[in-house]
C-alpha positions as CSV (number, residue, x, y, z in Angstrom):
1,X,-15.2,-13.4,19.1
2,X,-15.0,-15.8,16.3
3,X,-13.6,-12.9,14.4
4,X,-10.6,-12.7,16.1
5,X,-7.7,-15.3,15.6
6,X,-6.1,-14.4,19.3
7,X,-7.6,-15.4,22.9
8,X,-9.7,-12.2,23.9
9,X,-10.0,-10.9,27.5
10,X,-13.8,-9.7,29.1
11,X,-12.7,-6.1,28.7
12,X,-12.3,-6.7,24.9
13,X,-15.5,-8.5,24.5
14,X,-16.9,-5.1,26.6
15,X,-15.3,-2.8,24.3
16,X,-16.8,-4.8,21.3
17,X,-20.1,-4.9,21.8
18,X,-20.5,-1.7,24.0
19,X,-21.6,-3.6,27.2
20,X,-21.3,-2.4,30.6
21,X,-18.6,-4.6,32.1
22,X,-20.7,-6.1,34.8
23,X,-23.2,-7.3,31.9
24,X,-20.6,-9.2,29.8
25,X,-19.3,-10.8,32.9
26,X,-22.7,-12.2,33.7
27,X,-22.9,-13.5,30.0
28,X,-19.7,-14.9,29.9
29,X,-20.1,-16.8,33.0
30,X,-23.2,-18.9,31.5
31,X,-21.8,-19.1,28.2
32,X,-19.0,-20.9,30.5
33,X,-21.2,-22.9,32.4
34,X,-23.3,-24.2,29.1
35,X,-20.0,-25.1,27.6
36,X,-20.1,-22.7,24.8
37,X,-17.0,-21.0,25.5
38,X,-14.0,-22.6,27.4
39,X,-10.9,-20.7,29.2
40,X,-8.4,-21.3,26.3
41,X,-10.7,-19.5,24.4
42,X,-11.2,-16.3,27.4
43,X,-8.2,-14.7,29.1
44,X,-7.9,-12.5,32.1
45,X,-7.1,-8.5,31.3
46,X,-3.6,-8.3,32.8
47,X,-2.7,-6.5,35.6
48,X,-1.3,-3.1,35.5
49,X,2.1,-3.4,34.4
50,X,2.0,-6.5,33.7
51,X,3.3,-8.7,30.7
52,X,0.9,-10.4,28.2
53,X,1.2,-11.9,25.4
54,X,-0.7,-10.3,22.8
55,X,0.4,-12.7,20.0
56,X,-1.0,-15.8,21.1
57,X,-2.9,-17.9,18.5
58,X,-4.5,-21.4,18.3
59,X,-1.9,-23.8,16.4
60,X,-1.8,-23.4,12.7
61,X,-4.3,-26.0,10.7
62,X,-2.0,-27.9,8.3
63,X,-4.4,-26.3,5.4
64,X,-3.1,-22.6,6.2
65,X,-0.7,-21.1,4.5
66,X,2.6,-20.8,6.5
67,X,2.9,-17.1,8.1
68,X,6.8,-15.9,7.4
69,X,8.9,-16.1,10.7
70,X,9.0,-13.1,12.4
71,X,12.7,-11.8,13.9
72,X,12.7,-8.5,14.7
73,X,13.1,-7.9,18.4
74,X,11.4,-4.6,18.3
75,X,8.2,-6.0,16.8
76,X,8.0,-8.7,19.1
77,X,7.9,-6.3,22.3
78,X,4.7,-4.7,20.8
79,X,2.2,-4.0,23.6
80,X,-1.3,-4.6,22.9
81,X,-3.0,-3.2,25.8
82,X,-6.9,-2.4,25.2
83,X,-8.7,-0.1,26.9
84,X,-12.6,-0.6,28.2
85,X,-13.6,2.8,26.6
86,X,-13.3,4.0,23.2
87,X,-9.8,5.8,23.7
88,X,-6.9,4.9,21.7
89,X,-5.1,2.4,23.1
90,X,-1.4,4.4,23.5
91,X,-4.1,7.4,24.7
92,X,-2.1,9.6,22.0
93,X,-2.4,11.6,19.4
94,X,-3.5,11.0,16.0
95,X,-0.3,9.6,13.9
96,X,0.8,13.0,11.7
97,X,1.1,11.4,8.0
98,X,-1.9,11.2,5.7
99,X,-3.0,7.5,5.1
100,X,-1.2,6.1,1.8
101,X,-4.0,6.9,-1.3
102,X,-5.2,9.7,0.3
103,X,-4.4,13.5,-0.5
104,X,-3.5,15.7,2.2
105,X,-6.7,18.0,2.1
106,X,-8.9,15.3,1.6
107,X,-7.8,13.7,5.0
108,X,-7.6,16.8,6.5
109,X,-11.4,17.3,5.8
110,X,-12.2,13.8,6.7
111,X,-10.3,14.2,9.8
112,X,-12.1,17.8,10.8
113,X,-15.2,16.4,9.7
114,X,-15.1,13.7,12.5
115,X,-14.3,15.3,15.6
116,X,-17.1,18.4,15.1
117,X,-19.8,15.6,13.9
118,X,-19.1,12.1,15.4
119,X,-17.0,12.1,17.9
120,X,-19.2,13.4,20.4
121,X,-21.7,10.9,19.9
122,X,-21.7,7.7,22.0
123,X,-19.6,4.6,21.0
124,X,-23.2,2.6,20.7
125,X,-24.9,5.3,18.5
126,X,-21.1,6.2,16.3
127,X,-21.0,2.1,15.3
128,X,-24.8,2.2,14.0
129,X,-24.4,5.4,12.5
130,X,-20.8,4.0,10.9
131,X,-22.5,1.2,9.5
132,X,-24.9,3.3,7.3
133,X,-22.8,6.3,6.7
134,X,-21.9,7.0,2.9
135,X,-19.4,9.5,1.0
136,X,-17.4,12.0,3.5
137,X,-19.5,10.7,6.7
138,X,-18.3,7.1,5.6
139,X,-14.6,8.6,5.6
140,X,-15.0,10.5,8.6
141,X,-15.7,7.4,10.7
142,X,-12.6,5.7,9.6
143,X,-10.6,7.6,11.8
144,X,-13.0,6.6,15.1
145,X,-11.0,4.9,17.4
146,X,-13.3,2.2,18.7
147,X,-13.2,-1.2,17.6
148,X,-16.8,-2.0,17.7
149,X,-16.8,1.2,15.2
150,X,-14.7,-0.8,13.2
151,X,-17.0,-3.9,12.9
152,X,-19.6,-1.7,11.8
153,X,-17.6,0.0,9.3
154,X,-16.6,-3.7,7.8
155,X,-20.8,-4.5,8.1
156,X,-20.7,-1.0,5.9
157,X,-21.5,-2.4,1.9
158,X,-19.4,1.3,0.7
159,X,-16.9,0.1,2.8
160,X,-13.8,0.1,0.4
161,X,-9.9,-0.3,-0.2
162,X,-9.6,3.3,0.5
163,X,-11.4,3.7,4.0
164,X,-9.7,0.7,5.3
165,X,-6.7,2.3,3.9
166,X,-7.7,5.0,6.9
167,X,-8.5,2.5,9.4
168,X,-5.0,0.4,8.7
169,X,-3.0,3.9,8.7
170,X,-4.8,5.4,12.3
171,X,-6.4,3.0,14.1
172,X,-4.7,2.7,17.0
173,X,-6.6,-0.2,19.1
174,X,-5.3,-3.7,18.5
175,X,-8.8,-5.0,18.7
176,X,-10.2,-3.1,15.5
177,X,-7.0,-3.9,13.4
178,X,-7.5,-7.6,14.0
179,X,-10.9,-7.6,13.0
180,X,-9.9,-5.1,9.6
181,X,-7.0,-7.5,8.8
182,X,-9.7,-10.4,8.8
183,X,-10.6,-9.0,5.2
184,X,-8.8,-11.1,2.9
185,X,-10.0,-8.9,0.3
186,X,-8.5,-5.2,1.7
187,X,-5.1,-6.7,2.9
188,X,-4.4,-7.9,-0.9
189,X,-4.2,-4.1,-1.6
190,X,-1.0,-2.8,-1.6
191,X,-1.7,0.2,0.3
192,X,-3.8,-1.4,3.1
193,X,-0.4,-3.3,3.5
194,X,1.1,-0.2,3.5
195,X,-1.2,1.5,6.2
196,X,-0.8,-1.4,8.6
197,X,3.1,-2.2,8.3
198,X,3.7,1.8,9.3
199,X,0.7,1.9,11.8
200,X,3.1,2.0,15.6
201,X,0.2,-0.6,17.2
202,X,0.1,-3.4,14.3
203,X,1.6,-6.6,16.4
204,X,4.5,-9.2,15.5
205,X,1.2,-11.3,14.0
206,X,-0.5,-8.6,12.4
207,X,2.7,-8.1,10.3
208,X,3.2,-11.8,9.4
209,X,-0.4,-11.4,8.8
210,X,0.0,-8.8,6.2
211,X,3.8,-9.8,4.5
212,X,1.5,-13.5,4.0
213,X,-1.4,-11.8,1.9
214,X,1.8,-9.5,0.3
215,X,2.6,-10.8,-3.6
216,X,6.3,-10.5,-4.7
217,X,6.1,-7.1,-6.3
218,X,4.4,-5.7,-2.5
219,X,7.4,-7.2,-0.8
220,X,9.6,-5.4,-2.9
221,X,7.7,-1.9,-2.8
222,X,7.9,-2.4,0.8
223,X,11.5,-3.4,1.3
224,X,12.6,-0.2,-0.5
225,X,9.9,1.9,1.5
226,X,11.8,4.7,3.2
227,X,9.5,5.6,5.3
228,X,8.8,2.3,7.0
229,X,11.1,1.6,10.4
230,X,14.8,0.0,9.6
231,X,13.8,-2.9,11.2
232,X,10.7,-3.6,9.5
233,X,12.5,-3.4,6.5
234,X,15.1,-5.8,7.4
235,X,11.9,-8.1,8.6
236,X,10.2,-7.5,5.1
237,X,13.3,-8.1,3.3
238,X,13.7,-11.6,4.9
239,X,10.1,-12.5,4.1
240,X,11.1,-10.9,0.4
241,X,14.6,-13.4,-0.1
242,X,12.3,-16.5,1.3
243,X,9.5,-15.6,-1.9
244,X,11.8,-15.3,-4.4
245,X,13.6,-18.4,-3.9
246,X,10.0,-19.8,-4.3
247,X,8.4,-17.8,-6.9
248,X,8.1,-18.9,-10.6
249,X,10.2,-17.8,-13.3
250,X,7.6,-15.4,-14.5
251,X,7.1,-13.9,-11.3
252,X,10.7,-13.6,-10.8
253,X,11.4,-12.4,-14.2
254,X,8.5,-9.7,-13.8
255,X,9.8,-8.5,-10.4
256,X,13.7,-8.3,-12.0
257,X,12.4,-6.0,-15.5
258,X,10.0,-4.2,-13.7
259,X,12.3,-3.2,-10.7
260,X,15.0,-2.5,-13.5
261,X,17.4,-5.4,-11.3
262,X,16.9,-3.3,-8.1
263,X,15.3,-6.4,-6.8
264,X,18.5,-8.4,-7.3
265,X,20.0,-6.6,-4.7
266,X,17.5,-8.1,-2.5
267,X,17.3,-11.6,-3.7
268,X,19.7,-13.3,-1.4
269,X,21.9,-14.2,-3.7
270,X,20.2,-16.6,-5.9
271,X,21.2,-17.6,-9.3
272,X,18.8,-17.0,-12.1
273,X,17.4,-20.1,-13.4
274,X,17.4,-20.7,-17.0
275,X,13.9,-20.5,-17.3
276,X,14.0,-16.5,-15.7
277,X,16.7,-15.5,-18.1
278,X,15.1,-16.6,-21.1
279,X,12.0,-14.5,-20.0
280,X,14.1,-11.6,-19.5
281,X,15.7,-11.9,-22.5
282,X,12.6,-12.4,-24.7
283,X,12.0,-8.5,-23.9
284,X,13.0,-5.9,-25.0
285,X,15.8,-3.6,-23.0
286,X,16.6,-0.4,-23.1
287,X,17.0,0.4,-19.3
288,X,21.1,1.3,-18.4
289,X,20.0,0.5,-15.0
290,X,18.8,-2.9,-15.9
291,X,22.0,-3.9,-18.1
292,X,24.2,-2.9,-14.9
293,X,22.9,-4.4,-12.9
294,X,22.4,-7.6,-14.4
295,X,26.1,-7.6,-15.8
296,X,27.4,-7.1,-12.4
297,X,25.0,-9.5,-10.6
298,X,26.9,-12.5,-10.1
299,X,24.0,-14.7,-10.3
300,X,23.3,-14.0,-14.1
301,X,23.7,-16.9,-16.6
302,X,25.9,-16.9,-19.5
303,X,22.7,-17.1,-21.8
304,X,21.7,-14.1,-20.6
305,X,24.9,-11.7,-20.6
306,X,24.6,-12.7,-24.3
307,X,21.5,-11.7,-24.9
308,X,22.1,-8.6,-23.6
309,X,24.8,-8.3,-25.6
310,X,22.6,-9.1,-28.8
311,X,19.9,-6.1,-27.7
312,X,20.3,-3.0,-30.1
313,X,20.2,-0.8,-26.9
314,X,23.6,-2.6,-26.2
315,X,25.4,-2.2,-29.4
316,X,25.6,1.5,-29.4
317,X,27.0,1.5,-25.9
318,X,30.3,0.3,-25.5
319,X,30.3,0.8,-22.0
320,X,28.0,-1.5,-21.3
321,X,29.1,-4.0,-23.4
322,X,32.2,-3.9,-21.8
323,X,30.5,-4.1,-18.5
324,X,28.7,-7.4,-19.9
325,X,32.1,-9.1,-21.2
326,X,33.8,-8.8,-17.9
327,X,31.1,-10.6,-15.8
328,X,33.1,-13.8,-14.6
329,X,30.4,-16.2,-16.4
330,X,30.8,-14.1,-20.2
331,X,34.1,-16.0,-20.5
């Protein structure tokens, strides 16, 4: 339980360890009476068709990092119901995509190899086999949907960006992706962040969770992610304006040449500082895109529209250096 960052119910602790329900009661209880756990820390399961809140979390210490604000009405309606046996949580299918990283016939394998050699085997025997396994076994039990699988896999010294990769992109009990997004080591990758942000069961936390371990250039690569839900988007691109207003002028100057000025279009609106534009100019251009744009952004400095004028790239293109001198802050 210390694992977790969230209150946890007797069911979960059940499905964790692979206790008969009757057993964990009986532990809990003492553990209760001894003083070692207390109720804030234990909740109830709700009731069938009840509401819970699965997002509940003890208060922030003043030494964390602040998690970005979350607004998206869909993600805050996440259920987060956990079952007592090792079935999915939405009882579904498996999600139909291939996990970011991964080709498609290497997942497929994976995938086959899995339900004709593990997923017969008991919950108990599947989480000590996980935590030993190597090579294709090792990626085969990535896609078991059993959180106490999952701690194994983590226990699991070949465990690596690219199974949990698997486990972010399928897992579908909330359980199993607390406990993988308690790496602070996998979430850094790009593609973990990836995995989790399109996985249907990550909660409103989980996703603060993951934009809060996400650099600059990740928030950007998310933003203009396609394939990620509109309103996710929207959420990432908030979390993405709040960054940039805070980054430093090299990160800010990376994510603008890098992006080609794509990234100004998701900037809120904020002027380039001096400091930015001097970095950008101290490179060399030879991107159109990145001369547009920058001549049309409305936050770009007068030092800068005349350094981009100066480039050689510019001087053979009289379009854009046309496009430069009519920029409001040329004149």
């Amino acid at each position: 339980m210390s694992r977790l960052h969230r209150p946890v119910t007797r069911a979960e602790i059940a499905t964790l360890v692979g206790l008969p329900p009757v057993r964990v009661e009986s532990i809990v209880a003492r553990l209760l009476e001894v003083g070692v756990l207390t109720e804030g820390t234990m909740t109830d399961a709700p009731a069938r068709g009840d509401s819970a809140d699965p997002r509940a979390r003890p208060p922030r210490r003043s030494s964390e990092r602040p998690r970005t604000r979350s607004s998206s009405s869909a993600l805050r309606s996440s259920s987060t119901n956990v079952f007592g046996d090792d079935r999915p949580s939405i009882g579904g299918a498996l999600r139909p995509t291939t996990p970011p990283g991964l080709a498609a016939d290497e997942a497929l394998a994976a995938r086959e190899q899995y339900e004709t050699a593990c997923r017969g085997l008991t919950a108990p025997v599947r989480a000590k086999t996980a935590q030993h396994a190597t090579g294709t076994e090792l990626l085969a039990f990535c896609h078991d949907s059993h959180p106490q699988t999952v701690l194994a896999l983590l226990a699991n010294p070949a465990f690596a960006v690219v199974h949990a990769r698997v486990v972010a992109h399928y897992h579908q009990n909330v359980t199993g992706l607390d406990l993988l997004a308690r790496r602070a080591d996998l979430l850094r990758d790009v593609l973990v962040q990836r995995a989790f942000l399109g996985n249907p069961r990550s909660t409103a936390a989980l996703v603060e969770q993951v934009l809060a371990a996400a650099t600059l250039e990740d928030l950007f690569q998310h933003v203009i992610d396609t394939n990620l839900a509109a309103e996710l988007r929207q959420l990432v691109g908030e979390a993405l304006r709040t960054r940039f207003g805070a980054a430093s002028s090299r990160e800010r100057a990376d994510l603008v040449y890098w992006s080609e000025g794509r990234a100004l279009e998701c900037s809120g609106g904020w002027t380039l500082d001096e400091e930015t534009a001097t970095r950008i100019a101290q490179r060399p251009i030879t991107s159109t895109e990145l001369v547009t744009r920058l001549a049309t952004y409305p936050g770009t400095p007068r030092a800068l529209l005349v350094a981009l004028d100066r480039q050689p790239f510019v001087a053979v293109r009289r379009d854009l250096r046309e496009l430069i001198r009519r920029h409001p802050n040329a004149r």
